[in-house]
Each structure stands twice: as C-alpha cells, then as structure tokens.
N, C-alpha and C positions, 0 to 999 in steps of 0.2 A: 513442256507445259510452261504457260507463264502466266496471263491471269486467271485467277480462280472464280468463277460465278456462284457469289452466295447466292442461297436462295431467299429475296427479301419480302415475298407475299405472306401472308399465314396471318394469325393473332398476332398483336403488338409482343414483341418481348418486354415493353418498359411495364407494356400493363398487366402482363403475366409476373415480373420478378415483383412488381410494388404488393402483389399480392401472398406473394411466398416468403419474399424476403421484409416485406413493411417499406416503409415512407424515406425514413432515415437514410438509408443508403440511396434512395433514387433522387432524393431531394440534393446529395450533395454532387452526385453525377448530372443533372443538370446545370448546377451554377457552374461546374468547371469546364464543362460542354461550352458554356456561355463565352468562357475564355479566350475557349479558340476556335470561335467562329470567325471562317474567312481561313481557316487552313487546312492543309489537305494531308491526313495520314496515309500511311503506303506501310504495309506489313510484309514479310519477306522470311519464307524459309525452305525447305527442302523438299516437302512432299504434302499434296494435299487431299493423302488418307494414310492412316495406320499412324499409331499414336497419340498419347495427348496434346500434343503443339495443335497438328491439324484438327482436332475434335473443339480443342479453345477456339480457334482463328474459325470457325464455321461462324462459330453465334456472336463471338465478340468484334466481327467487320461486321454485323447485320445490327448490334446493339449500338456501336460507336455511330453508323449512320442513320438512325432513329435519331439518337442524341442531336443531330445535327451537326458532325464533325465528319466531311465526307473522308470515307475511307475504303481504299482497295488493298487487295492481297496478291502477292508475287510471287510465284513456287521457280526457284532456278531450276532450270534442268540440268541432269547429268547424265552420266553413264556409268555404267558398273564399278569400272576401273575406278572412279573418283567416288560411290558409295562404300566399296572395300576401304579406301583410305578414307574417310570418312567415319566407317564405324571403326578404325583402329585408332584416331584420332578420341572418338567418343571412348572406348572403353579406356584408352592412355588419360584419360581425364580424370574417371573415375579412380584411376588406381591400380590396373593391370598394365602387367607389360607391353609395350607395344614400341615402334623405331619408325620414321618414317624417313628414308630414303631421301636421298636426294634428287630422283625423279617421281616420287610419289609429293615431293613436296612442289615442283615444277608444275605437273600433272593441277593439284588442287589449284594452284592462283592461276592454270590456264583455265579451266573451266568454268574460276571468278570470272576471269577475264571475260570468254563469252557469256556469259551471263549478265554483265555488267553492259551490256552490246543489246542483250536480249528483251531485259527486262525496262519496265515502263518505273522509272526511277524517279519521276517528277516533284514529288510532293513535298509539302515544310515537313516533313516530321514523318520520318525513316526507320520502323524496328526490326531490327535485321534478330533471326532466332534462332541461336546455337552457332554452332562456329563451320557450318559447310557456307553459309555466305557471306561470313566472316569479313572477307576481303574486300567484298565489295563498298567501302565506305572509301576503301584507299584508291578509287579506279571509277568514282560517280560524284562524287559528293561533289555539289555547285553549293558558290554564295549563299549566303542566306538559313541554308537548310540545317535540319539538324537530325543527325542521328543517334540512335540510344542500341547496344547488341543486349537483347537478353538472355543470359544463360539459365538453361532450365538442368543445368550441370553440376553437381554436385563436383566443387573443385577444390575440394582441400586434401584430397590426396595427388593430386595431377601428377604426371609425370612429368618431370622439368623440363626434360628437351623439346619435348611436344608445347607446354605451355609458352615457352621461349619465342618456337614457333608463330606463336597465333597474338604475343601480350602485343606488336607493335601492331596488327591490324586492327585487333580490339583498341588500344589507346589512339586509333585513328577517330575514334568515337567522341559524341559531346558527353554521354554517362553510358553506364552499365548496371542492370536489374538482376538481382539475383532472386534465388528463392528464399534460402537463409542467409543468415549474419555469419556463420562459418564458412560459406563459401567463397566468401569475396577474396579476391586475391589481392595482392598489392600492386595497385594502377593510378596511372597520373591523374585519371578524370573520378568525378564523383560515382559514386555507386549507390545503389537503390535497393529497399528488400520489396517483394511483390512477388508472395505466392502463387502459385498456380489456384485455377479454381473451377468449380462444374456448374454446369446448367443444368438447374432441376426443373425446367421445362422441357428437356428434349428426352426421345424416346428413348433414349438408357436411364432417364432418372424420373422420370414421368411417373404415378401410381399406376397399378393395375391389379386388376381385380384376378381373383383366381383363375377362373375364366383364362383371363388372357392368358396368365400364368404357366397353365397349364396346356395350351393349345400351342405355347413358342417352343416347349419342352419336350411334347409328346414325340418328334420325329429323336432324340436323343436318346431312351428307352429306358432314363433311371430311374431306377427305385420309387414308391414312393411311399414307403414304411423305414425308410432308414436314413438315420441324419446325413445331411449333406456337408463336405468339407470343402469350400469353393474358393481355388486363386484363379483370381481372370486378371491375366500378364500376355505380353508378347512372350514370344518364347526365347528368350534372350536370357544366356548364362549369366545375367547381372539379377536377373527374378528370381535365378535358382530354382527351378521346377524341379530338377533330380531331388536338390536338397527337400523340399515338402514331400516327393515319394518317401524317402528317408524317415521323414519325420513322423510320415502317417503310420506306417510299418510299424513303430513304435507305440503310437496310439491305437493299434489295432489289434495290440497284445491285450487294451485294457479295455476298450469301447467298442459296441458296432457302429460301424460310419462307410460313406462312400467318399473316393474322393474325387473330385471334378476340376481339371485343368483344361480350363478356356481359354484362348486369344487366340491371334493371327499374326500378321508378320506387317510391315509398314516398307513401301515402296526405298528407302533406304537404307536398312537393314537387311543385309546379304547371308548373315550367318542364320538367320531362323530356320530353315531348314534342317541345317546341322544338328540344332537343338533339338530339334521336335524329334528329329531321328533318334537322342540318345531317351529324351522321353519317351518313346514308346519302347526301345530297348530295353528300358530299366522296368517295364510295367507289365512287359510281357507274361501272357498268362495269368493276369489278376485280374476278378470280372470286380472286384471293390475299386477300382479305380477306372473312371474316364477321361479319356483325352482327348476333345474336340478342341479342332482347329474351325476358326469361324471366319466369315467372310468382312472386311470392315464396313460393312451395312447390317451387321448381325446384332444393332443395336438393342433392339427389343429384346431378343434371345438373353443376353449380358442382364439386363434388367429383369427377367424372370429370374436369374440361374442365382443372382444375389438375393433378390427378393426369398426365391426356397431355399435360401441357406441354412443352416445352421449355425455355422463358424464360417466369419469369410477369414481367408489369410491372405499374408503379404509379407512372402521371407526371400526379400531382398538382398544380396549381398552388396551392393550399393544402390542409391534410389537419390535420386533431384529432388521427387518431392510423393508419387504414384498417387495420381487421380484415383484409381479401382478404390484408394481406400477411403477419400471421401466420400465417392460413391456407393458405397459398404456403406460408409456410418449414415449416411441421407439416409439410406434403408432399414434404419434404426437395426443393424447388424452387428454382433457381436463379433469383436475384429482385434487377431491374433499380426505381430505384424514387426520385423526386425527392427529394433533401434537403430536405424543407419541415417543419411542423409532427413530431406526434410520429412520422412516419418512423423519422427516425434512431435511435428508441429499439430501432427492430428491424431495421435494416439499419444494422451495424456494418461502414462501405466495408471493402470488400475480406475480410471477415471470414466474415460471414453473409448476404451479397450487396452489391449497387454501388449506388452513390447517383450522381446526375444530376445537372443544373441548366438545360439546355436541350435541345431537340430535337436537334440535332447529336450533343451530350453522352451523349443516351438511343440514338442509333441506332449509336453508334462502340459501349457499353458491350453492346446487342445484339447487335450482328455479333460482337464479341469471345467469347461465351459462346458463340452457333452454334458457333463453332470451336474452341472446348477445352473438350472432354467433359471432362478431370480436374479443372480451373477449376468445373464444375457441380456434380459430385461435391462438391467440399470445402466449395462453399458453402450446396450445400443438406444437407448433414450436420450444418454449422453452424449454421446455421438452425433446422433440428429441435430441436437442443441447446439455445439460446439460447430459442425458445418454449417449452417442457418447464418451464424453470426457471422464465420471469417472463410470462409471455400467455397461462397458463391459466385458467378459475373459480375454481377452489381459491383463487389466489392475488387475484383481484378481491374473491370476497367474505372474505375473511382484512381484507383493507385496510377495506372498509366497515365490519365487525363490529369492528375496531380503533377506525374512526372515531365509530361510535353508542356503544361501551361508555367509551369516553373523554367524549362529552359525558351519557352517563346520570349518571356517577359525578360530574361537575360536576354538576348537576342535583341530586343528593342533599348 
C-alpha cells in the first residue's frame, strides 16, 4: 500500500469543529493555513488502519485540505519480518527489553530503502510517524524540502542501543514533535510538544442516542442491570489487559460490575494474537467478564460501549499518550487510568478522573467510583471540559501548521 484515499465528501469538517469546538481555534488554523499556501504536505507512516496514528491522519489529511494546504498520506509497505522488528523496536522504546541484530537492523533500512523507491515523496513539508519510516529522510530528502519525525513514543525509558540506532536518522530531520516535554531526547535539531488529539465529529465520538446505543450492543449480549467496567485498548502487553482482569477480581470482592475488554489489532502489530490468547486464558470460565475483539471499522460499537460505561479504564504499563481516554472523557466518563506517559496530560487526579500505579491501586480507585454517582458526575463533566479545550483536531493541526510555517519561513 502507498497512497491512502481519504474520504473528502461529507459535511465540512471546518464547519462541524467551529461548532463544537468555537471560533477561536478555527480562526487561528486559518491564518496559519494562510502561510503556507502554495506548499504541499505529504504525511507518512506504517499502516492505514488499527491504532491511533491512522484514526488522526483519516480526518487531519481531509481537515489540512479544506484549510487549503494540499495534503496527501503515504503508508510504506512491509512485510512481517520488518513489523516483528518493528514492534521490538516500539516496545525497546518504551522500556522493555529488546536487541536488534545485526540483520534485523540491515532488514529495517532495506525495506526503508524500498520504500523510499515506492512512495510519492514530493512535497515541501514531509511528517514521517514513529520510527518504522524513520529512515526514509536519509534516502529522499531533495533541496528545499523540509522534514519534521513525530514520535507518538513515550521515550524516556528507551533502551539505548536501540535509540543509538534510530538518533542519526531522526537527527536527519529539520525538527521533532513529541507528545510530552519528558519525552524528548537529546537531539541536535529543535523539538516540538503536540499532543495527540480526537475528532468529535467521527463515528466513535459522535452523540448517540440510546436507540443507537443499544442496537450496536445488542449482538455482544451484556447485561443490562449491571455496571459496566470498559478498557477499549489494542491488545498489546503495554495496555495490560491481564493486569485490569487482576484488578477487577479485586473489585468484585466489593462491587457487582461487568467487565468489557474491547479493541482489535493494527496491521503492524504482530504480537496481538498472543495477547488476546493470554486474555481469554486468564478469564476463562467468568461470564462477569467480556472479551470482544472488534473489527477496525467497529467505530460505532467503541462509541456505544464508552457511552454505557460506568468506569472507563486505561491501566497502561506504558502509554505515548491513549486517545480511548480522551475519548472516555468527551463522553463525559468517569475515567480510572495509570499515571504513565502522556496520561496524565488528560487525567488531571481527582480533577478530570484518577490516576493509578498498580493493580491494588486501580481496583480501590474502581470500587470507589461504583459507589459515588456524584464522584462520576464531576469528573466526567470535567473531563468533557478539559478535552473541549486541548484534545481536539482543531487544536493538533493549529500545532503542526504552527510547526511547518515556522520552518517554511527559516527555509526562505
């Protein structure tokens, strides 16, 4: 696969977010639009389904070309052999162990290499996303252009040899966009923060009425007299899904609750199978828990299962930044959720939901919200508020269009 066809008919995006989000934000994505008109973005990552990169890049190529800043999207292609190395790369980032060979590290700048061969590379203004097309800056880049890597990577644990690896491709770059201000590593080119953020016009964050609610639900067969406990994650040992069986087990000594582990798997990510396997291992024989695996068009479904939540959670053992939990609080949801990576930029403890640090930690902070509806109330109101202002598109691509028209203007 190489380019991506958004889809750009429908209702205006500009005149759906001036309406959810206000003036303010659209007023200042226009004047930077203004800037750089007459050049052309080209967005660049690994898969264009499963996960949040690809769920961003759907609406923020079709937002940026409204704006009037043409832009297209590039998905490199691979093959198995370079997504294994690939996610061992990712999780060596995060903080677990990983090594990567010296034909595994040959293997990844070959499939740069074709890549760099493959894709339609043209544009002023290059954002290449996470580190599988990494290389491709050091193997395309012409005069003129400018390229920015975003890591949506939580890297202040990285493992050194791996980072070693990847700092002279990344420092091939004109900047780097982080999520947080503890991620940045030490690099010769400037560096940028620009969280991640949702579209509350598409069909996982959209309103719906019970009705629908209940008609996306009904093939899934839960309860519907007993609180819902819902993490919607891929199934990736960095969500920790065994650990929230753990935790729920705990809470089910003091509460009745159900509990609901949703996602699916994203075309680069090779170990979700394995997970899902130990998940249903560990859950076997409990009808108080379910585990659906959904399809990545199972938009709607995600947006019911939060909406009839009770508690959503999000007990990550490392996390970049997890969209689910903005998407939680948009849904004015009462949201339990590990203090790791960029977390805590949207769960402000006790504010706009509760921060963790261990399973004990997450199952005392769930039992507690079971039992005070007012406790829910205030934090999922605050939540809403707090996403509204700073986790929506509007405000992602304001930050990038900040970022490109700052290095156009060096550049001239």
């Amino acid at each position: 696969m190489t380019l991506v066809a958004v889809r750009e008919d429908g209702p205006s995006l500009l005149e759906g977010y001036r309406a959810v989000a206000g003036e303010a934000h659209l007023g200042a994505l226009a004047a930077l639009a203004r800037r750089l008109r007459g050049r052309r973005l080209v967005m660049v990552n690994s898969t264009a389904t499963g996960g949040g990169v690809a769920e961003i890049l759907h609406r923020l190529v079709r937002l940026l070309n409204e704006l009037g800043v043409p832009t297209t999207w590039e998905v490199m292609p691979g093959d198995a052999q370079f997504y294994g190395i690939t996610k061992t790369i990712h999780n060596a980032l995060h903080g677990r162990p990983g090594e990567l060979s010296r034909a595994d590290r040959a293997h990844f700048l070959e499939v740069n290499r074709q890549a760099a061969d493959a894709l339609a590379l043209d544009g002023d203004l290059i954002l290449i996303h996470d580190p599988q097309p990494v290389a491709l800056a050091t193997l395309r880049r012409r005069a003129g252009q400018r390229w920015v890597w975003r890591c949506h990577i939580d890297l202040s644990r990285a493992d050194r040899e791996v980072w070693e690896f990847l700092e002279p491709r990344v420092a091939a770059h004109d900047a780097a966009v982080f999520s947080h201000v503890t991620f940045v590593p030490e690099l010769p080119i400037p560096a940028y923060i620009a969280p991640p953020s949702i579209d509350p016009l598409a069909e996982k964050n959209r309103e719906l009425d019970e009705g629908e609610i209940d008609a996306s639900l009904a093939p899934f067969g839960l309860p519907q007299d007993t609180p819902l406990l819902v993490q919607v994650s891929r199934f990736d040992r960095l969500k920790d899904p065994v650990g929230v069986v753990d935790a729920f087990r705990l809470t089910r000594k003091r509460e009745r609750a159900h509990l609901v582990l949703a996602g699916g798997s994203a075309d680069d990510d090779p170990e979700g199978a394995e997970v899902l396997a130990e998940v249903n291992e560990r859950v076997a024989g409990r009808k108080d828990v379910s585990v659906l695996l959904l399809p990545p068009d199972a938009h709607r479904v995600i947006n019911a299962l939060q909406r009839r939540s009770t508690v959503a959670v999000q007990k990550s053992l490392r996390e970049g930044f997890a969209l689910t939990i903005s998407e939680a609080l948009w849904k004015r949801r009462a949201t339990v959720a590990s203090a790791v990576g960029g977390i805590p930029l949207q769960v402000i403890h006790e504010r706009t939901g509760l921060l963790v640090r261990s399973v004990e930690g997450c199952a005392f902070q769930m039992t507690r919200l079971l039992r005070d509806a007012m406790l829910r109330r205030r934090l999922g109101q605050a939540g809403h508020a707090h996403v509204r202002e700073h986790f929506l598109h509007p405000r992602e691509a304001r930050d990038y269009l900040a970022i490109f028209a700052r290095l156009a203007d060096a550049a001239k």
